[in-house]
N, C-alpha and C positions, 0 to 999 in steps of 0.2 A: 481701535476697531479690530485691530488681528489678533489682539490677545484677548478681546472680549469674544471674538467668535471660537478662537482656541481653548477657552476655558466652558465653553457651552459645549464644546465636542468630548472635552474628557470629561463632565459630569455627568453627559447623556451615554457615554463609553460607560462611564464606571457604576452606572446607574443599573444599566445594562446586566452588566457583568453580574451583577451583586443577586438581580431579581433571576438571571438563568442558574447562582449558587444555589441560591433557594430552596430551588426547582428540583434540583439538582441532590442536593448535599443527603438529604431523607434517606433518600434509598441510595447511596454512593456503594458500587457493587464492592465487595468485600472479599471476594475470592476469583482466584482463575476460572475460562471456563475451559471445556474440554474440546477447543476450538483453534485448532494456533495458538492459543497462548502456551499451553503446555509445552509444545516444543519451541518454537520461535522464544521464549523468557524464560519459561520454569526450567528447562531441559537444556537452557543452552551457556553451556558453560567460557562461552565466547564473550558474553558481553560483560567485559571488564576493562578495564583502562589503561591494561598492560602494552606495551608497543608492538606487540605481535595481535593482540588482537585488533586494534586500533588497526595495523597491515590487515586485519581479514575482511574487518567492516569497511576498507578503501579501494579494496582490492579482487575482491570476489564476489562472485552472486549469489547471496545465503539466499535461500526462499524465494527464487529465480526473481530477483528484481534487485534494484540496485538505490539506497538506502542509508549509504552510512552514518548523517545526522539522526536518522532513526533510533539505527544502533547506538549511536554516540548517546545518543539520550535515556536510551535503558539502561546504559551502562553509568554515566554518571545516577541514575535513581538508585540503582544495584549498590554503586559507590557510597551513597548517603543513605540507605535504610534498608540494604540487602535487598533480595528477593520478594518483595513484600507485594502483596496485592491489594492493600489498601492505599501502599504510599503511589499507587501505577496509576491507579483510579481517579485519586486526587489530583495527579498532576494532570493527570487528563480533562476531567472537569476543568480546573485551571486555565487550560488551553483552551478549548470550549469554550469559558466564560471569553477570555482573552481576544476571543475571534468576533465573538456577538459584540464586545466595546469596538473593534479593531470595521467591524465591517459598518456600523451605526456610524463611527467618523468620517467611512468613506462615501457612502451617501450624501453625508452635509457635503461632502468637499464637493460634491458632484452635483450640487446645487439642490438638493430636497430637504423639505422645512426641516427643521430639527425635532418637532414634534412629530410629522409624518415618515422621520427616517427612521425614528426611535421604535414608531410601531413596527414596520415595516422588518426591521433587523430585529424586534422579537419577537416577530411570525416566524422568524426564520430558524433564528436558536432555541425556540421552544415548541418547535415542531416535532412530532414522534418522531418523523423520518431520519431525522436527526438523529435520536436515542440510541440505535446501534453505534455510529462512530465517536458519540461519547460516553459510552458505556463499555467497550468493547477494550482491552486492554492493547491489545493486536494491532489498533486502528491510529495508536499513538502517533506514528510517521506522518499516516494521511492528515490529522487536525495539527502539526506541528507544520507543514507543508501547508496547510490555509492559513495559517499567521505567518507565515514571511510570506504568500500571497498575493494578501492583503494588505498586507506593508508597503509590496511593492507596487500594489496599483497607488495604494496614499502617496508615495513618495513621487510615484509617475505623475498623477495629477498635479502636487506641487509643483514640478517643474516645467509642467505643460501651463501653469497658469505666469512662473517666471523662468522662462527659456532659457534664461543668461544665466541664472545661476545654476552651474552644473553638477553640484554635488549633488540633489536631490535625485539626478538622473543615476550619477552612478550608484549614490546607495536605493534604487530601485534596483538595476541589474543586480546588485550582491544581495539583496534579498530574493532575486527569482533565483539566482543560483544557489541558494539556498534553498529554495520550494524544491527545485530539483532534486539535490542532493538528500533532502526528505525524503519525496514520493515525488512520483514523475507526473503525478494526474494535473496538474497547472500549467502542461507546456503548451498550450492555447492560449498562454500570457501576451505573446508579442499578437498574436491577431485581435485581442482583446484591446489593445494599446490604440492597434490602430481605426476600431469601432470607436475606443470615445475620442480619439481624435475627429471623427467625424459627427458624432454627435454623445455627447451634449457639449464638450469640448470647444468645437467647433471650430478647430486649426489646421491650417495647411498640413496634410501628409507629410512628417517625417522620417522617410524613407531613411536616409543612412543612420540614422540616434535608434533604431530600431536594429539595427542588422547585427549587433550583438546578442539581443533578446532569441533572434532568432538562431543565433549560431548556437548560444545556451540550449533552446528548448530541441533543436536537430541532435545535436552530443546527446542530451537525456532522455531522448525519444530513441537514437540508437541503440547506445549502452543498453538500455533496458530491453527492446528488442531482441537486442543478442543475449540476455539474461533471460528471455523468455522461450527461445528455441530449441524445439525437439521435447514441447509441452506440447500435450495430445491437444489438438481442434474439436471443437462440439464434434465428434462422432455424430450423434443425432441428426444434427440439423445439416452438416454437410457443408460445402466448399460456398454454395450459391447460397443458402438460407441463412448462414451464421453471418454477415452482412444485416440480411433482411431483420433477424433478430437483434442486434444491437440497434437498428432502426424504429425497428417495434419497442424498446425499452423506453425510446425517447419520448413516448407518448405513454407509456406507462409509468413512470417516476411524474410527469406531469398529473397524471391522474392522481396518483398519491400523495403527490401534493393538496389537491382540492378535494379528495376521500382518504384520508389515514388509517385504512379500515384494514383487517389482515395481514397485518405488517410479521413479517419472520426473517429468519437469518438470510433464506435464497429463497429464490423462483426459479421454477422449470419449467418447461417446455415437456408438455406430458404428449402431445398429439402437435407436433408441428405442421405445418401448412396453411392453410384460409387466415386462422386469427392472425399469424403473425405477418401473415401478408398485408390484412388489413391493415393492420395496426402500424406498418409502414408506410402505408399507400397513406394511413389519418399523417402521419408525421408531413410527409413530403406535400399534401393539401394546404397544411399550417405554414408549412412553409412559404408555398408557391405567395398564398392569402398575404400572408404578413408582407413579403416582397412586393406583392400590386401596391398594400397600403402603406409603404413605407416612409413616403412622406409626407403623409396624413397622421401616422404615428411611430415616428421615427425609436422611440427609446422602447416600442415593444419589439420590433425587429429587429433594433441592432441586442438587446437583452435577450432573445430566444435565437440569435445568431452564437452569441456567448455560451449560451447554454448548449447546442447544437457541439460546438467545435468542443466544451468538455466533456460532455457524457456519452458521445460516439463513441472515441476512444480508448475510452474506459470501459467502456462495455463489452468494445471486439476484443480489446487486448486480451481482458480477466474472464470471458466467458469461458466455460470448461465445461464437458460434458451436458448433459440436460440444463444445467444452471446457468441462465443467460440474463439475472439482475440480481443483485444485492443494495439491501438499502443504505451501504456506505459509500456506491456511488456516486448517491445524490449530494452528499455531504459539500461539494465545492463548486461540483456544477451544476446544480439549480441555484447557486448566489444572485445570477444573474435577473433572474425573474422575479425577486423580490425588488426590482430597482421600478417596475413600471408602478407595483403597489403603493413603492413610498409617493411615487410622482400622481397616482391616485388620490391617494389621503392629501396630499397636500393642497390640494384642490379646493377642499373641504378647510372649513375655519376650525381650527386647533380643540375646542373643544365638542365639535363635532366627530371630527378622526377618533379621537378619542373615546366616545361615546358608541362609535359604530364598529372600532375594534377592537373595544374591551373584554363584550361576550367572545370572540371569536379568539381573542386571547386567553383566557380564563379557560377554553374548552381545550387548545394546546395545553396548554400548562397544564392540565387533568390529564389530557392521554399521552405526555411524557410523563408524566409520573408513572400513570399503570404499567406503562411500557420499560420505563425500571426495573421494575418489579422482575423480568423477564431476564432482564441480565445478572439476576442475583446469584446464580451459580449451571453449575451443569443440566441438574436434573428439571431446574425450573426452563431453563434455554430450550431443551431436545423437548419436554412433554410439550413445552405452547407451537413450538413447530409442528409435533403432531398432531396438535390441533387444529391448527390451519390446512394441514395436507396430512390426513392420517398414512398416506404412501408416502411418504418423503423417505428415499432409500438412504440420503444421509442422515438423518432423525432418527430413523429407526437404528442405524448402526451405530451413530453416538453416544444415542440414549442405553443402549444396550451395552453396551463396550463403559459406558460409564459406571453403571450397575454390574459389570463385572467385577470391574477394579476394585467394588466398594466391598463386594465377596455376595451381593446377592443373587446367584447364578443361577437360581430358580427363575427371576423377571425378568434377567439376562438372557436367556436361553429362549425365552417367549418372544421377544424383540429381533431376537438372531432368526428364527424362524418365519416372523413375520416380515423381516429384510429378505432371507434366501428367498419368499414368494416373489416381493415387488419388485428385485434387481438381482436373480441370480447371477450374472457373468461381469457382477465386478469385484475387483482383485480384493480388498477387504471384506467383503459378504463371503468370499470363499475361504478366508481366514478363519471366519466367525462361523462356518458350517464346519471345520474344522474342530475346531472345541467342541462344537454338538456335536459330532459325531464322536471322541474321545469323552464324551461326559455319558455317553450310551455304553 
């Protein structure tokens, strides 16, 4: 029976994986963009496997976060195919696929049909939203850091299903210390642990088999902390709103979930005040709601509790200036809201699930493809930004600063213009009025 449900999990894994290749592989981006990647990869002559660099990536805070399996990992790609932005991509995808098998197994384990976890987990990996952190060269860390993850929740479940055997627990711990040691956005692991002990689980709170998870996730919530310090705060929004606004995201990446519509590199905050208060006051409603109905329907609250404790964090930490969401946040912590989906479909007889979420599949799989398309290089990334917000003062300066590099200084010079209008008083726009005034 165990290896007959074992071999249903890695076909529906590897089933998985193959159809988000696919999806995928067509348009596999083929160049850097002018986004972080140029310096954090193209520019850094750091990631190598030399023993002093291996001391920098252990040792300091490159690109104020702390990272070094990140590193570890450019640098062995660098080691087998150089500098290459096709071989970056592919392993990226790779990883991508690897997380779609990786999270489709952890649903079975967590008791949802294997037909309704199957759908379930490729709503998830063939959603646009997704498309930036598998497309994105930069985002390597964060999707290597969702496959030991999700390792470690697989590996937590096993031993939460057999206590006595305690290998499965430690190799959970040295996979989240691994998510760590990736990207730190996972350290809401140990409260996660302790949600499906309480449900779907359903076992006595293990306070002390926990209190390493948590000494993990405090070390990696510090270190990075202190790798983040004396980085400028939303100016904009201020000491009391930059709260209110990661609050407001929480219901904005949910929105994106169920309209994929608009999707770009950031969002800003052009007029702060009323919406994002709203949009706080909607979070903190859903919340209060889900808590009254919690045990009427326990796996939506403790799953939008899950989501709650990752995409806070991530949103107060990494907001900077106007920018208060990027669609890589959602990358790990919306996982958890696709658990109530699977426990939906599965409701439904197998080839009904299937029937009801095939179009709604099918229409993913369409707007990750277009969405591709977007990360095929520089000039296509900055113009669809402009698109979505013809002011986007980072759009305009990339896009322009791109077209410099390329020697077109005529469009260049149009874009630097249209930047000094929309954000005269930041320190790159003064750069770039600089060159316009010396090309006068």
């Amino acid at each position: 029976m165990a290896r007959s449900t074992m071999k249903k999990k890695v076909l529906a894994a590897a089933a998985l994986a193959a159809l988000v290749a696919a999806v995928y592989a067509p348009r596999l981006p083929r160049a850097f963009v002018h986004w972080d990647d140029d310096f954090l990869i193209v520019q850094n002559a750091r990631l190598t496997l030399a023993p002093r660099d291996l001391a920098w990536m252990f040792g300091t805070f490159p690109a104020r976060t702390y990272q070094p399996l990140g590193w570890l990992f450019y640098a062995a790609l660098n080691a087998a195919f150089g500098v290459d932005a096709t071989a970056c991509h592919a392993a990226l995808l790779a990883l991508h696929a690897l997380n779609a098998g990786l999270f489709v197994a952890l649903l079975m384990a967590l008791g949802c049909a294997p037909v309704a976890a199957w759908l379930a987990a490729a709503a998830w990996a063939l959603h646009p939203l997704m498309v930036e952190s598998a497309a994105w060269a930069t985002e390597i860390p964060d999707v290597l850091a969702t496959a030991f993850y999700l390792g470690s929740l697989l590996c937590y479940v096993a031993h939460a299903r057999r206590p006595r055997e305690r290998v499965f627990l430690r190799a959970a711990l040295a996979l989240f210390a691994a998510s760590c040691l990736s990207r730190w956005k996972g350290v809401n692991l140990p409260v996660v642990l302790l949600l499906l002990d309480a449900y779907p689980i359903r076992r006595a709170y293990a306070w002390r088999e926990k209190l390493p998870f948590f000494a993990v996730a405090s070390a990696s919530a510090a270190v990075n902390a202190l790798a983040k310090a004396g980085l400028p705060s939303m100016d904009l929004l201020g000491p009391v709103r930059h709260p209110l606004a990661a609050a407001a995201a929480v219901m904005f990446y949910a929105g994106k979930l169920l309209v994929p519509a608009g999707l770009t590199p950031f969002y800003v905050v052009n007029a702060p005040g009323e919406p994002v208060a709203l949009a706080a006051l909607a979070a903190a409603a859903v919340t209060a709601g889900l808590f009254f109905l919690r045990r009427r329907i326990p796996a939506a609250f403790g799953a939008w509790l899950c989501y709650l404790t990752a995409i806070l964090p991530a949103c107060y930490a990494s907001a900077r200036g106007q920018v208060f969401a990027m669609d890589h946040y959602a990358y790990l912590s919306t996982l958890p809201l696709f658990y109530p989906l699977a426990l939906a479909l599965g409701r439904l007889k197998p080839k009904t699930a299937v029937l009801a979420a095939a179009p709604a599949l099918a229409l993913l799989a369409w707007l990750s493809f277009a969405q591709l398309s977007v990360w095929g290089g520089s000039r296509a990334l900055w113009t669809h930004a402009l698109k979505v917000d013809p002011s986007s003062c980072p759009a305009l300066s990339n896009l322009g600063q791109e077209l410099y590099d390329e020697g077109d200084r005529a469009a260049a010079f149009r874009f630097f213009e249209r930047e000094r209008a929309a954000c005269p008083d930041n320190e790159v726009t003064r750069h770039h009025v600089e060159l316009l005034e010396r090309a006068r």
